[in-house]
DOGULO-660937 format. One record per residue (C-alpha): x, y, z; residue in one letter. Coordinates in pm, whole numbers, padded with zeros to 5 digits, always signed. Each point is the difference from the previous one (the first is absolute). Layout:
REM residues N
XYZA;...
***
This chain:
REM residues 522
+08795+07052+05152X;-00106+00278+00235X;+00191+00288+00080X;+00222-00037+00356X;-00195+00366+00056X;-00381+00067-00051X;-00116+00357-00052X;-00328+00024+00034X;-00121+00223+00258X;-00129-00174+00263X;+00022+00219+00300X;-00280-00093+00211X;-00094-00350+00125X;-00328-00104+00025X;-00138-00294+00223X;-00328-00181+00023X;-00266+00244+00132X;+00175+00302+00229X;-00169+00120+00280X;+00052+00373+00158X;+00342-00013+00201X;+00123-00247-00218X;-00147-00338+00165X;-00230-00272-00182X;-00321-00157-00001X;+00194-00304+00022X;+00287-00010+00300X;+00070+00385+00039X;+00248-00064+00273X;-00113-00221+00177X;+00273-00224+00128X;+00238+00314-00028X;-00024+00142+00384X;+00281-00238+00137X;+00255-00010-00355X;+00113+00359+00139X;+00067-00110+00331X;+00231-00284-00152X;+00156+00253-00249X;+00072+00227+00275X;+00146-00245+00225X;+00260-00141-00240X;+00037+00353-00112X;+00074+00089+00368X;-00278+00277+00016X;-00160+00044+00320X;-00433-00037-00008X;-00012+00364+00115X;+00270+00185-00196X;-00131+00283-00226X;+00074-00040-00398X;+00039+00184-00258X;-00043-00223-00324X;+00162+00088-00362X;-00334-00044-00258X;+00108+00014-00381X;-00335-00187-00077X;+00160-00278-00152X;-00045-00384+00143X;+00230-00029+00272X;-00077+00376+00167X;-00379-00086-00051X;+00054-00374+00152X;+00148+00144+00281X;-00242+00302+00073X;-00310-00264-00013X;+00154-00221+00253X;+00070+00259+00231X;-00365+00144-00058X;-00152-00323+00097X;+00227-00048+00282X;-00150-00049+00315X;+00059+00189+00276X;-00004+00273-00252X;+00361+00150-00063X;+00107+00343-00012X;+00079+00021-00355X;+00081+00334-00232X;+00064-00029-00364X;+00242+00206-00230X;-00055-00022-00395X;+00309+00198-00210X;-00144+00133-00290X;+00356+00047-00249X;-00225+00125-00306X;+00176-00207-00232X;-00300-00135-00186X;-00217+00304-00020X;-00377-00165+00049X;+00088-00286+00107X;+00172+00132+00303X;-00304+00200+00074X;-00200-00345-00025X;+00212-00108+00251X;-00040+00238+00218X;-00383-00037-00006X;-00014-00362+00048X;+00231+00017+00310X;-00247+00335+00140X;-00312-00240-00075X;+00167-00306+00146X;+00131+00142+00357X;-00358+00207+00051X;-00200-00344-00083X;+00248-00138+00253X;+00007+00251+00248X;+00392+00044-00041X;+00164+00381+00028X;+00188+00045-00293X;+00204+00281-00113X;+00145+00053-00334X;+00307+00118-00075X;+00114+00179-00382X;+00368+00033-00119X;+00143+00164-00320X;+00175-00252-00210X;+00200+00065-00323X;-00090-00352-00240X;+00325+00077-00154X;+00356-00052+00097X;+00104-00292+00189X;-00077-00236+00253X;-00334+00075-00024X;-00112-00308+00258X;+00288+00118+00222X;-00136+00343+00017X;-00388-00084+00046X;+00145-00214+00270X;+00150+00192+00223X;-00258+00289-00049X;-00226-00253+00085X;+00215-00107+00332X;+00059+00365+00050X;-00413+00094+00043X;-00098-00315+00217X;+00322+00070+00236X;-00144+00420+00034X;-00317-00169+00036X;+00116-00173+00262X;+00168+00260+00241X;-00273+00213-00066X;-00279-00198+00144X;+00206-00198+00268X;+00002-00358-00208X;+00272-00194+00129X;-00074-00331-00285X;-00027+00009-00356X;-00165-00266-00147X;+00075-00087-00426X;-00133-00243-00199X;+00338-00154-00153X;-00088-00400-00058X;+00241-00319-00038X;-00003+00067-00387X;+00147+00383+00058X;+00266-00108+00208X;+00128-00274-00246X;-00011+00295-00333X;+00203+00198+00283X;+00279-00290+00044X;+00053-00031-00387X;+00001+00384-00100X;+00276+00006+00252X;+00178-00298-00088X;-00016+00172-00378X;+00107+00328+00070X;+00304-00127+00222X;-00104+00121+00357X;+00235-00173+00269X;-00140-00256+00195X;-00130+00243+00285X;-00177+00197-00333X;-00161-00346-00054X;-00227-00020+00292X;-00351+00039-00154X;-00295+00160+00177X;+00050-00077+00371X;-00295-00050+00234X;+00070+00287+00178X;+00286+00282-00004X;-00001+00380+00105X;+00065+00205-00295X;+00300+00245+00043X;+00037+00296+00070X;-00308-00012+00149X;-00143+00066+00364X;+00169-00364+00182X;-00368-00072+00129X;-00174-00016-00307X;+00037-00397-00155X;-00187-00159-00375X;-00083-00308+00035X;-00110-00257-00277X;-00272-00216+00095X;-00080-00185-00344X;+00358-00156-00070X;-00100-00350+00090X;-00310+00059-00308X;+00074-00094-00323X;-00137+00275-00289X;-00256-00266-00092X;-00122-00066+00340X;-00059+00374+00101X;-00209+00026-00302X;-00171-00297+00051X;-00086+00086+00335X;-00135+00305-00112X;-00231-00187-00338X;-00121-00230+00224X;-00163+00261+00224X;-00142+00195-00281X;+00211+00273+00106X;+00148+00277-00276X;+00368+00196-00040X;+00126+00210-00242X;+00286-00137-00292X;+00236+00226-00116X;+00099+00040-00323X;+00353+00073+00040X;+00022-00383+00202X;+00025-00140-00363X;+00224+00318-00183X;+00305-00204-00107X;+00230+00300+00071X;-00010-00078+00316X;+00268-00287+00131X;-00254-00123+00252X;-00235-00069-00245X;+00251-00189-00244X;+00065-00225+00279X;-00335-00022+00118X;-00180-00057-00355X;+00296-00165-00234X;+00291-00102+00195X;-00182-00222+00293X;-00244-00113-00206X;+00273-00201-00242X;+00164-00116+00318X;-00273-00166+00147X;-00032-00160-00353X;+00340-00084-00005X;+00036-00111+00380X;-00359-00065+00113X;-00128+00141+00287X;+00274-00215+00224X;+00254+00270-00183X;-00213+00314+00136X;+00015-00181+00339X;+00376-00018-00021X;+00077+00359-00089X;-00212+00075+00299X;+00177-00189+00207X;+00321+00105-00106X;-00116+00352+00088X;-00095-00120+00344X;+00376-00143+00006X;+00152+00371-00064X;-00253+00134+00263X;+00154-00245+00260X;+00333+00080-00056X;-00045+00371-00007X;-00162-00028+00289X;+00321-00169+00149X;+00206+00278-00096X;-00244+00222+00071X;+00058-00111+00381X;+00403+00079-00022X;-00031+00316-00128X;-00344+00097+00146X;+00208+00207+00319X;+00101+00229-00234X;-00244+00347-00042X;+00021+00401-00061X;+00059+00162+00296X;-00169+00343+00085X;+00301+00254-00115X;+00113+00190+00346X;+00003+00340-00247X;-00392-00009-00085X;-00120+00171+00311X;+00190+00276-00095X;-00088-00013-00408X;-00371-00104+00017X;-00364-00005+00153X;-00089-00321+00150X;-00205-00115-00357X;+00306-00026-00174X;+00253-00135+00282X;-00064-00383-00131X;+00115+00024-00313X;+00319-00109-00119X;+00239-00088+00309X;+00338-00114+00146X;+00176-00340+00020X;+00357-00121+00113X;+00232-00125-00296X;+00085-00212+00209X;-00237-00197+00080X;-00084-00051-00386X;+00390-00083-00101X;-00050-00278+00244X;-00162-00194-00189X;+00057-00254-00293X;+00036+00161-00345X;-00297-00163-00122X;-00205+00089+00343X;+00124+00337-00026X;-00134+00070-00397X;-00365-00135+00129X;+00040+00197+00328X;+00067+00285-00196X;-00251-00052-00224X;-00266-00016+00260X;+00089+00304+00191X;+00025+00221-00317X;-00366-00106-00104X;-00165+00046+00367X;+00165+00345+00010X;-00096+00110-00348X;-00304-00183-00110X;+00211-00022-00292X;+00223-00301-00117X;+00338+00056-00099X;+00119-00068-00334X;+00260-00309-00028X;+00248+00285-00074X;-00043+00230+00287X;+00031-00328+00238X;+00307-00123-00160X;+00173+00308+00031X;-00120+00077+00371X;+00125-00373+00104X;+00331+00114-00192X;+00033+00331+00189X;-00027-00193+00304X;+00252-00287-00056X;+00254+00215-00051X;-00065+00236+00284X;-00048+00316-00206X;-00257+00283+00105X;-00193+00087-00324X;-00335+00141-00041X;-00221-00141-00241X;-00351+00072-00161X;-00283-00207+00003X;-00344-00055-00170X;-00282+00304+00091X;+00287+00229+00127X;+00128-00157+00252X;+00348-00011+00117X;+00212-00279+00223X;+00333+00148+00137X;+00275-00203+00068X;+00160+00100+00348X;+00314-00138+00167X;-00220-00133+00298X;-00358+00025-00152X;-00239+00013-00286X;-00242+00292-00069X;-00295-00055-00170X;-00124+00375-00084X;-00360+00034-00166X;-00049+00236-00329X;+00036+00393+00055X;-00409+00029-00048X;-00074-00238+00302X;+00214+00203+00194X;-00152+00374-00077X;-00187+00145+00254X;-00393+00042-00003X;-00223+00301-00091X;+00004+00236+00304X;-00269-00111+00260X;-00239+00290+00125X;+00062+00126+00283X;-00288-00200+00287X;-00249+00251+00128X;+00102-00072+00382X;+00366-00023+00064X;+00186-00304-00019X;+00228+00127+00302X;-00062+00289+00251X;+00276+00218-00219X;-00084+00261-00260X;+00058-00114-00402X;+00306+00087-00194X;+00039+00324-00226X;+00181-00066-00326X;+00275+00170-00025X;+00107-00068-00367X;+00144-00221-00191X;+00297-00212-00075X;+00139-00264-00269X;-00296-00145-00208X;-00212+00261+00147X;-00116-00181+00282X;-00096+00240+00297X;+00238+00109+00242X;-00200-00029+00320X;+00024+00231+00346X;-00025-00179+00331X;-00117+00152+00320X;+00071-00059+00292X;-00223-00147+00149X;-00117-00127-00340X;-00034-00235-00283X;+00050-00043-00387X;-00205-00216-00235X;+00274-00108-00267X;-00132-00091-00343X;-00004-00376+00021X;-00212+00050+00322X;+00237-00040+00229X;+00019+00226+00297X;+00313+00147+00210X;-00110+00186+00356X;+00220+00182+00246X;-00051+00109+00312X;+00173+00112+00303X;+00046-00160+00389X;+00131+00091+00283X;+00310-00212+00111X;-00067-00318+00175X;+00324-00178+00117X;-00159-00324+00064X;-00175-00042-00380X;+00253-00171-00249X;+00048+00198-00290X;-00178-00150-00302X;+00210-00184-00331X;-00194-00169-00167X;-00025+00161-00345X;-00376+00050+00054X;+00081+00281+00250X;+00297+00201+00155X;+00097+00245+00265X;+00225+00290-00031X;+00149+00276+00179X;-00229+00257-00009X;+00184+00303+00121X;+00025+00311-00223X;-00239-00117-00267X;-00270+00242-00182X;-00381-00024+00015X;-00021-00145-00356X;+00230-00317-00209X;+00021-00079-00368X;-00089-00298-00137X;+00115-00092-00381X;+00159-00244-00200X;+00361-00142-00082X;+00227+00243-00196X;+00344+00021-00164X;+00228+00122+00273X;-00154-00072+00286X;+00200-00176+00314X;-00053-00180+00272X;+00173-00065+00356X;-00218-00337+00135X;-00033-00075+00354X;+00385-00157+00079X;+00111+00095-00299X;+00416+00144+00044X;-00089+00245-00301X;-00253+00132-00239X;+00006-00184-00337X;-00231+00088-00354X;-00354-00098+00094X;+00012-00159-00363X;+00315-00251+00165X;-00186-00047+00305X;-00324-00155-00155X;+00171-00198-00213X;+00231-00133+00308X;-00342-00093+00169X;-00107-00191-00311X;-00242+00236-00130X;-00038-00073-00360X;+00056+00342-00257X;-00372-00050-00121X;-00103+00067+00348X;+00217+00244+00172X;-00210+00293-00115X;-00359-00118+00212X;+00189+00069+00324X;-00125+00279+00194X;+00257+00231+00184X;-00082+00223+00267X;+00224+00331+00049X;+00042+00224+00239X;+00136+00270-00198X;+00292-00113-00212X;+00019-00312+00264X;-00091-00341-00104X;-00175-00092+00285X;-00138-00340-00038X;+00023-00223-00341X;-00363-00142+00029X;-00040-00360+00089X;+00409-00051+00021X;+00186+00203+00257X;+00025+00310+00182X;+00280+00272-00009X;+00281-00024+00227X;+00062+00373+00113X;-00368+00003+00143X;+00055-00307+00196X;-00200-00035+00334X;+00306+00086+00296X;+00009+00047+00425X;-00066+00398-00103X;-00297-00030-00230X;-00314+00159+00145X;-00274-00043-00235X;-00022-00295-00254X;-00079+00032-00371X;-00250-00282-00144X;-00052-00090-00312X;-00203-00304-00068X;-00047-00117-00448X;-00370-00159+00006X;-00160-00229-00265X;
***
């Protein structure tokens, strides 16, 4: 009896007499111009959208890319191959075929290589979301708003029974969905799965019948994979055992646990991160969408069962990253019996355990500011640049702000200052983004720098000064990002905590004459 896996190399397919491009002298694609149109419609693609299309050079990636190259009228389609360099030659193969495949078909395609270690574990995990990672950069770089993969009916049922094996709860059951926006990720940017009506066999057959060729990888057959146990062993004696009316029925019990998810999904689906209040004051604009706010609240409201999937959901759109079945059951204990707690998650993350809210803070190394920007040749704002003036903890530079004038900070953020003449009938700006002061009795020139031990702070309606450290953390700041707050001084005065509040001795009164503005940009 034949071995459940076959080794022999085959990693390109051949079919009957290949033209350039890929078509036939038999049906090339003819008959192919309107299948898009009906893929994209149940897919809920618009005719005109621009795509950007994930091409491994296997069956289901090539399918796809021929379908939309015979579409008619023509779509606006660019192609992505990830080289992971796993399989030395071969991978280069792969590369060439896709290169010779999208020039024959007039398709832009860009390749993208990552570094992967073939040791340790999860090896499919990691490919994966390197993978994911390169289309989604791919993406936001060039403006595509659709991701199209070539995931069939066959990958979504080998996704339903790893699951079921390795435990996942029932909202980890869900195999590949026709569409879903991968998080964290920019909220515009959606992959969708046209193939997962296609059985493996028909997608290939599809693609014999046309004479048309893809590449086979090896690895699709390495038994140290679980996909490929199920795939090549596992299924195979089912079908045997059950028939094909067996297949059918796991199938449609995995359409059964996508309906009900999708009912829970809709009592739970109200509940999101919030943008933190604190990250104007912490970050540049890039990084203000990651991690967030919620009310504990509006989480404890719900059924204990509700609550663990809720839970579940929110801590794998925030992180990318799912959490273990130990870091859940611990977070849903925290909560039940109303303790504050903070507690580590996969990738560095960390969710904090409030009285009234939840924190979900990213890992210290999203949060570090970028390289320095050069200064632009014209100025960004009629004031001269900063001088440095030294520097303080860490070493970051200590900046000097005239006035009038403006300060690039390190994470490209920029604080200006400027002074106006007194206008009773303008309302003094409090918005965090900008403030007015008192300016009488203040120098030519202010400091800009960083949080350090021992400062204090009197904010606006404050009765008292308090440690600066005490009054972050009484506005919710969390510890890991209390130190990427610009302060501006006027002297040994703290001013104006950036992005939060201003001082209250320097408050705007009936006997100010000139008005201090300070505005934090970016």
């Amino acid at each position: 009896m034949p071995s459940a896996f076959d080794p022999r190399p085959e990693t390109l397919h051949f079919a009957p007499e290949p033209r350039p491009g890929g078509g036939t002298t038999r049906e090339g694609g003819a008959g192919w111009e309107l299948r898009w149109s009906q893929w994209a419609r149940a897919s809920g693609i618009d005719s005109d959208e621009r795509l950007l299309l994930a091409l491994s050079g296997g069956a289901d990636s090539v399918l796809l890319l021929q379908v939309l190259a015979a579409a008619r009228p023509r779509v606006r389609l660019h192609a992505v191959h990830v080289d992971h360099g796993l399989r030395g030659a071969e991978s280069d193969d792969d590369v060439r075929f896709c290169e010779q495949l999208c020039a024959g078909l007039g398709v832009d395609l860009t390749v993208r290589r990552v570094e992967l270690s073939p040791r340790g574990p999860s090896l499919e995990s990691r490919a994966r979301s390197e993978r994911y990672r390169c289309l989604l950069e791919e993406a936001e770089r060039t403006g595509h708003r659709t991701v199209l993969t070539g995931h069939h009916s066959d990958d979504a049922l080998e996704t339903l029974i790893m699951r079921w094996v390795r435990g996942s709860s029932l909202a980890g059951m869900r195999g590949p969905r026709p569409e879903w926006r991968p998080q964290p990720a920019p909220s515009t940017v959606r992959v969708v799965r046209p193939l997962l009506a296609l059985r493996r066999e028909e997608v290939r057959r599809l693609l014999t019948d046309r004479g048309l060729r893809w590449r086979e990888d090896r690895s699709n057959r390495d038994p140290l994979f679980t996909r490929n146990r199920l795939r090549h062993g596992f299924l195979p004696v089912l079908e045997r055992i059950a028939g094909s009316e067996g297949i059918e029925n796991l199938r449609a019990f995995g359409r059964a646990v996508e309906s009900l998810e999708e009912e829970f999904a809709r009592a739970t689906a109200h509940l999101v991160w919030n943008r933190a209040p604190y990250v104007r004051a912490t970050r540049n604009a890039s990084r203000r969408s990651l991690g967030g706010v919620m009310e504990r609240r509006s989480l404890m409201e719900l059924p204990t069962p509700l609550r663990r999937r809720a839970l579940w959901r929110l801590l794998l759109e925030g992180t990318g990253l799912a959490p273990t079945e130990r870091q859940l059951a611990e977070a849903l204990a925290q909560l039940s019996r109303g303790r504050t707690a903070r507690q580590g998650l996969a990738g560095g993350w960390h969710l904090l355990l409030r009285s009234r809210e939840l924190h979900l803070v990213p890992p210290p190394e999203a949060l570090t500011p970028l390289p320095k920007r050069s200064e632009p040749a014209a100025p960004w704002l009629p004031f001269p640049p900063a001088a440095r003036t030294g520097r303080g903890l860490e070493g970051r530079l200590q900046l000097s702000l005239e006035l009038p004038g403006i300060v690039t900070l390190d994470d490209g953020r920029r604080i200006s200052a400027e002074v106006l003449p007194l206008d009773p009938d303008t309302p003094v700006p409090r918005d965090g983004w900008t403030v007015e002061l008192d300016a009488g009795e203040l120098g030519s020139r202010l400091a800009v720098r960083w949080p350090e031990p021992g400062d204090r702070f009197r904010a606006l309606g404050a009765p008292g000064a308090k440690s600066l450290s005490r009054y972050l953390a009484d506005r919710g700041v969390p510890r890991e990002e209390r130190g990427n707050i610009p302060l501006v001084f006027s002297g040994e005065e703290l001013l104006w905590v950036c992005g939060l509040q201003p001082c209250e001795r320097r408050r705007v009164a009936p006997s100010t004459r000139e008005r201090l503005r300070l505005s934090l940009h970016g």
